[in-house]
C-alpha positions in Angstrom: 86.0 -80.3 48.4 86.5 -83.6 46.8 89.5 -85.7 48.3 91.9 -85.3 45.0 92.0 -82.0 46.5 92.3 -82.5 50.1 95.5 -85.0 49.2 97.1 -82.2 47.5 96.5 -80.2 50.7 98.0 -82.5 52.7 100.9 -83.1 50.2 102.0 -79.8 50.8 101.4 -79.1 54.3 103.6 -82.7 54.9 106.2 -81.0 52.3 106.5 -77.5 54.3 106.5 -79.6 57.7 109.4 -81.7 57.2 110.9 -78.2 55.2 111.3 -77.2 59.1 108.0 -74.9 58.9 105.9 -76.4 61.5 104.5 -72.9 63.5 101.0 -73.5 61.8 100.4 -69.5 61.2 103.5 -69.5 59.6 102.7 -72.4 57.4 99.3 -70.8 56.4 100.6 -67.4 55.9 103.1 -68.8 53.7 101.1 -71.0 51.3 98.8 -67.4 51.6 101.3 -65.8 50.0 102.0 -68.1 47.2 98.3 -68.3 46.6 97.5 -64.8 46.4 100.5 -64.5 43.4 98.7 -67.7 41.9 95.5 -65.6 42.0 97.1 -62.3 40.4 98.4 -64.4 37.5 94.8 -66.0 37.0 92.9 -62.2 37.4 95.4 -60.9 35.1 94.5 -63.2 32.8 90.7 -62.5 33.0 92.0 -58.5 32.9 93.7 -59.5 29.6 90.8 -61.1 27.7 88.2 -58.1 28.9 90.8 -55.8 27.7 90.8 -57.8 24.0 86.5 -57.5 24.4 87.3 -53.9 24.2 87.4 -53.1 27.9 89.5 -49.8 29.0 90.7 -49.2 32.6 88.6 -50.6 35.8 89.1 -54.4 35.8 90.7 -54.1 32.7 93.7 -52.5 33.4 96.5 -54.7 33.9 98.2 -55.4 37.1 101.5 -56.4 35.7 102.7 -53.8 33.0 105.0 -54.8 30.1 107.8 -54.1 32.0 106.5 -56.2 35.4 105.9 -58.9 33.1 108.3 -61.2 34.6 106.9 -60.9 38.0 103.8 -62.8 37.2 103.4 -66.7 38.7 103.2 -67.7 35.0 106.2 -66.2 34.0 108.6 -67.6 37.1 106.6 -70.8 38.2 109.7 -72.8 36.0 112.2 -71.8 37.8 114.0 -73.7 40.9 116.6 -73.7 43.3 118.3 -70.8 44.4 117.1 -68.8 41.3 113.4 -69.4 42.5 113.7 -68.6 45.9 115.8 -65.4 45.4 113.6 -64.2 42.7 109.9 -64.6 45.2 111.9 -63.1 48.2 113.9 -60.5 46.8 111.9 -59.1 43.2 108.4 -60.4 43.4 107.6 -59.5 47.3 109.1 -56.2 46.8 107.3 -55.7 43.6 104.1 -56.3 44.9 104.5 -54.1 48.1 105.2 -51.3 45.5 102.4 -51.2 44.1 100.1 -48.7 46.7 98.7 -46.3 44.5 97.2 -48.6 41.7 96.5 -51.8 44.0 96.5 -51.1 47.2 95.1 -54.4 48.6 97.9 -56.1 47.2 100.4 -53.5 48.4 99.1 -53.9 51.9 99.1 -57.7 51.8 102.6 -58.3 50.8 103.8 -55.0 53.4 106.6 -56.1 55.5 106.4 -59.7 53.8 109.1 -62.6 54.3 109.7 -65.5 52.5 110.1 -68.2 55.6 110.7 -70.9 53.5 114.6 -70.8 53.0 115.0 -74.4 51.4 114.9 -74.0 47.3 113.2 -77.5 47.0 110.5 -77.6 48.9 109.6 -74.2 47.9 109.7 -75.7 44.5 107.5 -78.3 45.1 104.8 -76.2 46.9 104.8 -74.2 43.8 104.5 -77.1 41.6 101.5 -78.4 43.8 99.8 -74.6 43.9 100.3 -74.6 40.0 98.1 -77.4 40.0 94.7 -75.1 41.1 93.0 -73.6 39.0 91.4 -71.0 41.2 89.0 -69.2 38.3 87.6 -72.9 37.5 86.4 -73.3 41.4 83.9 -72.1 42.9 83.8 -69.6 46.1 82.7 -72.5 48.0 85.2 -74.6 46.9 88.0 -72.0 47.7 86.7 -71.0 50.8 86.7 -74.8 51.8 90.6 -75.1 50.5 91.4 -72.0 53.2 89.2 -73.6 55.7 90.9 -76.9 55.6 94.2 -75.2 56.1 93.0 -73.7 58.8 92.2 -77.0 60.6 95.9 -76.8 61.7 95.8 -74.0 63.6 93.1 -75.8 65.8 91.1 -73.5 68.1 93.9 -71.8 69.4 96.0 -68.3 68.8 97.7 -66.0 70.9 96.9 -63.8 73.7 93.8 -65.1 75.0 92.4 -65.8 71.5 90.8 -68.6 70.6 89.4 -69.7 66.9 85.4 -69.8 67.6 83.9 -73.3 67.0 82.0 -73.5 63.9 78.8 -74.6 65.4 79.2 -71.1 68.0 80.3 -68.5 65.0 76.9 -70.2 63.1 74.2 -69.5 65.9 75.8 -66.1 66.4 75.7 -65.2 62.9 71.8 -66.1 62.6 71.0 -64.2 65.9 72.4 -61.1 65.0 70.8 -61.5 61.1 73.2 -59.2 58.9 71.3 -58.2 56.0 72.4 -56.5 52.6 73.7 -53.0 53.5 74.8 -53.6 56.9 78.1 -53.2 57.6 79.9 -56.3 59.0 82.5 -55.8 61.6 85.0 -57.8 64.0 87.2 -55.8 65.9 89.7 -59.0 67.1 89.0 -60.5 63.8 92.0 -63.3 63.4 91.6 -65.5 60.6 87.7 -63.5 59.8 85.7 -66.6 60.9 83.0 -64.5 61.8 82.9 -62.4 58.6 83.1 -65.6 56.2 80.1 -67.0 57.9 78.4 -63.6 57.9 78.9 -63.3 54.0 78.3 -67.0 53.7 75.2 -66.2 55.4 73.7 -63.4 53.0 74.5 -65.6 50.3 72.2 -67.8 51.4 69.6 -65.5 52.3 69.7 -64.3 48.8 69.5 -67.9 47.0 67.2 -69.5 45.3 68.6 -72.6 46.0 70.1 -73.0 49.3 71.8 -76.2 50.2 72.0 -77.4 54.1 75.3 -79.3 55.0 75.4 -80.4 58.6 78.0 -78.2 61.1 80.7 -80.9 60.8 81.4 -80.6 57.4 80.5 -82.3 53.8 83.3 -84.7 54.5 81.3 -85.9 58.1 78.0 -86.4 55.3 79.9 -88.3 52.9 81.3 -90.7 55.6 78.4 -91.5 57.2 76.6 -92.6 53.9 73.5 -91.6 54.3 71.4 -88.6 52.9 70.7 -85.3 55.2 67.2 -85.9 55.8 68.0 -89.7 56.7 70.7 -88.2 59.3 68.1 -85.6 60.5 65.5 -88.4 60.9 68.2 -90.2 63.4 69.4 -87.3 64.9 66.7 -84.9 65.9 69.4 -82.0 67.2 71.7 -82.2 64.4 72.4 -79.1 63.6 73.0 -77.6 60.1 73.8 -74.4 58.1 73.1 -73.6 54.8 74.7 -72.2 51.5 74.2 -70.9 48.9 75.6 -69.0 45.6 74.0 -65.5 46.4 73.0 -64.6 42.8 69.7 -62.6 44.1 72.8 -60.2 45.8 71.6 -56.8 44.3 74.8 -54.9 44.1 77.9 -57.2 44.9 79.8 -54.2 45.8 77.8 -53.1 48.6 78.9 -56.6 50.4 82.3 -56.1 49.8 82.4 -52.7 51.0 80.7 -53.4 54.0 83.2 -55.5 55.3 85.1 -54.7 58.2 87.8 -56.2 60.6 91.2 -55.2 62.6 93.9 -57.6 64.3 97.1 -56.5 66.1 98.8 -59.2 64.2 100.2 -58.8 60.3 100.2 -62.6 60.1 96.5 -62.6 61.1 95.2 -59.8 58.6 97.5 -61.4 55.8 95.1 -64.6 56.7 92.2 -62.8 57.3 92.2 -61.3 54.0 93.4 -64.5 51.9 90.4 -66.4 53.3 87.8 -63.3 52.3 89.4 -63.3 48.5 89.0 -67.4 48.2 85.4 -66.6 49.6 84.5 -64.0 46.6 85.4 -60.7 48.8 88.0 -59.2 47.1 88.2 -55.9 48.8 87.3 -56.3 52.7 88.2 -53.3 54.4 90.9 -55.3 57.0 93.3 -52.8 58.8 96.2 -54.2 61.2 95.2 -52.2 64.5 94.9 -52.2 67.9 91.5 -51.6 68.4 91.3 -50.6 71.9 94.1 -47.9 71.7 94.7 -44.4 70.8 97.9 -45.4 69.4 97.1 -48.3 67.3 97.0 -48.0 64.2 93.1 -46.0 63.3 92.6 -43.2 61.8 89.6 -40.6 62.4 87.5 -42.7 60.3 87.9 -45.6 62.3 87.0 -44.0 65.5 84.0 -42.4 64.3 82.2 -45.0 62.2 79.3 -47.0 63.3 78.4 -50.8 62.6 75.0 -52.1 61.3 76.7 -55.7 62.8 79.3 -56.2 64.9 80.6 -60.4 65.6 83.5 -60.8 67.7 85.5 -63.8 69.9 87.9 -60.8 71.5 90.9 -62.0 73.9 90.0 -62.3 77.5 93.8 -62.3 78.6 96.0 -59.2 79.4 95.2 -55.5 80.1 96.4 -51.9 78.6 98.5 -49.4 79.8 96.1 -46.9 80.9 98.1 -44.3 78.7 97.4 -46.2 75.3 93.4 -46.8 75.9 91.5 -44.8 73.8 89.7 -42.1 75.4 86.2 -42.5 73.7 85.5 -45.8 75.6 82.8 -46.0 77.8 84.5 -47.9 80.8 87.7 -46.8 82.7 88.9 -50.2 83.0 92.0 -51.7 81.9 91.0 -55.1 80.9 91.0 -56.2 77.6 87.3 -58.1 77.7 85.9 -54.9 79.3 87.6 -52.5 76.9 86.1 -54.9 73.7 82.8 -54.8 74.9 82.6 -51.1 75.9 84.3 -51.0 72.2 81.6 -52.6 70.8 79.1 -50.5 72.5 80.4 -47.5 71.1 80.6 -48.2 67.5 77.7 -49.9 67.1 74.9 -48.3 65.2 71.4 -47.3 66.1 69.2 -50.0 65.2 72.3 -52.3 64.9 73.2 -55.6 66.4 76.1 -57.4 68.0 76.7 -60.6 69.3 79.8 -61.5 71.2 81.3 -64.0 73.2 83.0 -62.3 77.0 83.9 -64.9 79.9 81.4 -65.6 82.0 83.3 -63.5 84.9 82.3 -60.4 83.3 78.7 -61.1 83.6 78.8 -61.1 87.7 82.1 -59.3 88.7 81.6 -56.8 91.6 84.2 -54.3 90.8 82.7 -50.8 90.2 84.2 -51.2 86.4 82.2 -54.3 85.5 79.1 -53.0 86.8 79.1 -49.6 85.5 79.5 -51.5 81.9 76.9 -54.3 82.8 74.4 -51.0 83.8 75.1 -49.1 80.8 74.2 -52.3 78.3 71.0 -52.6 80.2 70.1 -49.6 80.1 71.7 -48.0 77.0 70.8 -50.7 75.4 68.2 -53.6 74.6 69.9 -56.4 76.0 68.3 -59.4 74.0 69.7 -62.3 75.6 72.5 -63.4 77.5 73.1 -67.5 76.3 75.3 -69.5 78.5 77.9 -72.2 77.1 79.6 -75.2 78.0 83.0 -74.8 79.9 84.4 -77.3 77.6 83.6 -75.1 74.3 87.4 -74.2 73.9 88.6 -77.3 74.9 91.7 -78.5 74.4 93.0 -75.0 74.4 91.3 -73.9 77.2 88.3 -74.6 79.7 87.4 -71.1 80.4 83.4 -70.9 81.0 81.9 -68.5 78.4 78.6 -67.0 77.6 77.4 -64.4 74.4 75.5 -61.5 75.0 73.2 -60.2 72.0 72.2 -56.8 72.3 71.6 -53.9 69.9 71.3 -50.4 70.0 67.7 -48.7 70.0 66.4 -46.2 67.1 66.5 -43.5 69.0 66.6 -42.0 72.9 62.6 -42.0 72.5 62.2 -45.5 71.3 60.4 -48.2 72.9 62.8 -50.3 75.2 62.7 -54.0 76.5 62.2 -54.3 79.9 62.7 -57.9 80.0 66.1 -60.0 79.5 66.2 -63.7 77.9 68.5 -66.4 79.5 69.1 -69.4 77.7 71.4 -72.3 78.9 73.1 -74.6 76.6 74.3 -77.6 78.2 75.6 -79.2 75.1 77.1 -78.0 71.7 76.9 -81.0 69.3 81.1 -82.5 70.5 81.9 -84.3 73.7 83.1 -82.1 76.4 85.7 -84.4 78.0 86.8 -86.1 75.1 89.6 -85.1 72.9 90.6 -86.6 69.6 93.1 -85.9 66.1 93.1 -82.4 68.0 89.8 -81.7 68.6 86.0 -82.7 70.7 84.5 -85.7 69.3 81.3 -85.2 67.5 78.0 -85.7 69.5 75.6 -84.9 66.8 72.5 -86.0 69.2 73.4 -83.9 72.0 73.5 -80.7 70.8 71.3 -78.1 72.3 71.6 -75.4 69.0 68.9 -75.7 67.4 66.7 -75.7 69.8 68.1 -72.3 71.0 67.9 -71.0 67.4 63.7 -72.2 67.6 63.3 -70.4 70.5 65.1 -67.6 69.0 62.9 -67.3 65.6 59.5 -67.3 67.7 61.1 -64.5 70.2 62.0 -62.3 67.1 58.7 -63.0 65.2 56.7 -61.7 67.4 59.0 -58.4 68.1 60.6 -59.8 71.2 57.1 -59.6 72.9 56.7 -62.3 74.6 59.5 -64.0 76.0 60.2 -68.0 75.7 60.6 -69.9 78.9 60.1 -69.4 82.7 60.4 -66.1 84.7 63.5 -66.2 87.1 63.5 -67.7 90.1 60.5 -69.6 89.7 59.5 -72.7 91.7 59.2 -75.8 89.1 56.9 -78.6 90.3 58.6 -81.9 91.5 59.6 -84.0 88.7 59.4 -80.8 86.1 62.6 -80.8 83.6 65.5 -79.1 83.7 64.7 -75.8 81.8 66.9 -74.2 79.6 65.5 -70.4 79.5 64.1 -68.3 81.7 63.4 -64.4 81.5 64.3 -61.5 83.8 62.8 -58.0 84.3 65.2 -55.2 83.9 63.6 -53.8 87.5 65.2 -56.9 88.7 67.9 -57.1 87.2 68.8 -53.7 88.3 67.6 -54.6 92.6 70.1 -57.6 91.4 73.0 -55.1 90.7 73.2 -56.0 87.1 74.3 -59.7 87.7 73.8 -61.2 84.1 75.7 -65.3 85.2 73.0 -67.0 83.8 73.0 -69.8 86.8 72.0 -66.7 89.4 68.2 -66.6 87.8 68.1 -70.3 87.2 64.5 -71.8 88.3 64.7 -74.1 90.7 62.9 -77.7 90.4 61.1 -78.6 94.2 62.0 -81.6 95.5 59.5 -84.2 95.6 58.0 -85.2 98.9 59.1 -88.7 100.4 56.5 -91.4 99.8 57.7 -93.0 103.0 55.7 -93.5 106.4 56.5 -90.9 109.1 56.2 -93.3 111.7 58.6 -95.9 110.3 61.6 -93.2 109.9 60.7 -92.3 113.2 61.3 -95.4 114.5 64.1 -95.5 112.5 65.8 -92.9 113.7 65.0 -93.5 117.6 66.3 -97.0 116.9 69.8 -95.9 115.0 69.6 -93.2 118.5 69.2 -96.1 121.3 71.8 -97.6 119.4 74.5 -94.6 119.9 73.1 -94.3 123.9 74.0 -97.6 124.2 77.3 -97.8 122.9 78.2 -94.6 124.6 77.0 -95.9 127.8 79.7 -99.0 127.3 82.4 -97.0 127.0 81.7 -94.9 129.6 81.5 -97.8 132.1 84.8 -99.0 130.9 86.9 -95.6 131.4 85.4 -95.6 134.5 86.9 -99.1 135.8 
């Protein structure tokens, strides 16, 4: 994204601040809303020249009939004042929520839709800045990185104990759990669908023939430091990277759209959700607002029963359900919401399939009888592929909780061949500073950043079938002077004598200390000295209580 556009980001983010909207979901769901009508009036453009190639129905059909005509963005962008803003609030919002049968994406994005910004001149200036993009002219990439930059100012931080996953986390997670064509994608807490954009953005790089590698702070990070990748990778050893790509070796295009899945219990989030999948090329994501966890919140039979070639999640750790409104079908009788999302998980996910998720470190060595019934039934049920610690300062400023993922996936079959070993890995560093804060965010530590050589370790366990396991076995007794390892494996037998503890630091080989190169005698003498010394003294102050 070059900075012409990043200016006209800013312009109208600085407009809609001092227009009094300054809750940053609100901002973004706003500008979502105005984008999405930009969008219509571009597609129905594109609809209008197939339809003059000869083109009947499909993508051809119109979206705005000759007597919606004056709903398109075209057709009112000229508007302003009071005529504007009444016309978006009270014709075009209600127009597009009408239209369920023929476009029911659309219907469902502009559902229950308000027009929060009340003053007629900055809304007119917006538009006037939005009519400036030409979305059909950019590329996915480019309009993924518009949404993504807007998204900067909701920092890492939601509600309810969710927390936007770091960039550098959502990446490794993605590449463990290796979603593939045909796989269906799911996130059941999926907020602004982090974890599905980087699963698509992914499998288009896994079917490219040119891939480009950007490193995990952004093009913008690249352009300001002046130098070319490989120079920076030269420097920085443990920089890490991800790649893109345009996808055009993607067999069937709609098979990746209609394996996307995700649910949120807030409107505003799905509305968000959904915008950033349409700017990314996914036009028709399968995004529901739902309460996964409950009986009562929102799925339908479908929902309950479908299984999940992939499942990425962040889910809140904070609050717990009524014990009414949990779904039945959950393999825990807890009440806690991290529980209930990772029993969840467990249940939908497909044989053969994969998940990766984050869960606070708590839940990996709780005693209650409800966290180690689950923790026995993912070891069990379950091949439990590796449990990889993270920094307490991953979340930071928003919160310091101490985190871990757990990557497991679901066997074949009841016959199949199961792991009998678990892989710990400990990263100590992400790539950002983990005291230091700045413009709203961890400063950038490019050559700390223990990532990549997680994701090494990672490609040789997988290679050879999870065979042999990288690192040290548990517990083991390092020679003095041996470094600090970062993983170590664990037998399933022990785990279970263990009573399913999974906290990474339990197993943790310990280094010997090294023996003292200093003569026996001498600290002897030392210490019988220092000894005589006390005797003494006490023998002085005895004599003078005594006179």
């Amino acid at each position: 994204m070059d900075n012409k556009l990043r200016r006209k980001l800013d312009h109208i983010t600085d407009v809609l601040w001092a227009g009094g909207v300054t809750n940053p979901v609100t901002y973004i769901e706003q500008i979502s809303y105005l984008i999405f009508l930009k969008l219509l009036d571009e597609e129905e453009n594109q609809r209008e020249l197939r339809a003059r190639l000869g083109a009947d129905g499909g993508n051809a059909k119109p979206l705005f009939p000759a007597q919606s005509e004056r709903y398109r963005w075209s057709k009112w962008r000229f508007k302003s004042g009071n005529e504007l803003r009444d016309f978006i609030r009270d014709e075009v919002f209600p127009y597009m929520a009408s239209l369920a049968k023929d476009e029911p994406e659309v219907a469902d994005y502009f559902r229950d839709a308000v027009l929060e910004i009340v003053d007629p001149n900055v809304l007119k200036e917006v538009v006037d800045e939005i009519d400036g993009f030409e979305f059909t002219k950019l590329g996915p990439d480019v309009k993924g990185d518009i949404f993504e930059y807007m998204l900067t100012h909701l920092g890492s931080s939601s509600l309810n104990g969710q927390f936007r996953t770091p960039r550098q986390i959502r990446a490794f997670m993605v590449e463990m759990a290796d979603p593939d064509i045909g796989d269906t994608l799911f996130d059941p807490a999926c907020g602004t669908a982090g974890f599905l954009i980087d699963a698509v953005d992914f499998l288009l790089a896994k079917y490219s023939d040119h891939v480009s590698e950007y490193p995990i702070y952004g093009e913008d990070w690249l352009e300001k430091k002046g130098k070319t990748l490989a120079e920076l990778k030269a420097e920085m050893p443990r920089l890490q990277t991800y790649r893109k790509g345009a996808g055009e070796k993607i067999p069937d295009w709609n098979v990746l759209e209609s394996s996307v899945y995700g649910t949120d219990v807030s409107r505003q989030m799905v509305r968000i959700a959904m915008m950033n999948l349409v700017l990314h090329g996914i036009r028709h994501a399968k995004l529901k607002r739902a309460n996964a966890l409950s009986d009562m919140g929102g799925l339908n039979e479908d929902d309950l029963r479908r299984k999940y070639k992939v499942i990425l999640a962040n889910p809140p750790f904070a609050g717990q359900l009524p014990k009414d409104s949990i779904r039945s079908d959950l393999p825990t009788n807890s009440k806690k919401s991290e529980l209930l999302f990772l029993s969840l998980m467990m249940q939908h996910l497909a044989p053969g399939g994969r998940c990766a998720v984050v869960v606070p470190e708590g839940l990996l060595f709780g005693s209650t009888g409800a966290q180690v019934e689950l923790r026995k039934r993912l070891v069990e049920d379950f091949d439990l592929l590796a449990v990889v610690s993270l920094p307490a300062g991953v979340f930071k400023p928003y919160a310091g909780v101490k985190t871990a993922v757990l990557v497991f996936r679901k066997p074949l079959s009841d016959k199949a061949k199961r792991l009998d070993k678990v892989w710990f890995y400990e990263i100590r560093n992400d790539g950002f500073d983990p005291d230091r804060i700045a413009g709203g965010g961890r400063v950038e530590t490019p050559d700390k950043n223990d990532i990549p050589s997680l994701l090494e370790a990672w490609k040789a366990y997988k290679t050879n079938s999870f065979a042999s396991v990288p690192g040290v076995e548990a517990g083991t007794l390092l020679e003095a002077g041996s470094d600090e390892p970062s993983s170590w494996w664990l037998t399933t037998e022990r785990l279970a004598e263990g009573g399913y503890h999974l906290g990474a630091g339990q197993w943790k080989p310990r280094i010997a200390e090294a023996p003292s190169d200093e003569d026996p005698l001498e600290l002897v003498s030392e210490v019988l000295i220092d000894y005589k010394k006390i005797v003494t003294g006490l023998e002085k102050l005895k004599a003078e209580l005594a006179e």
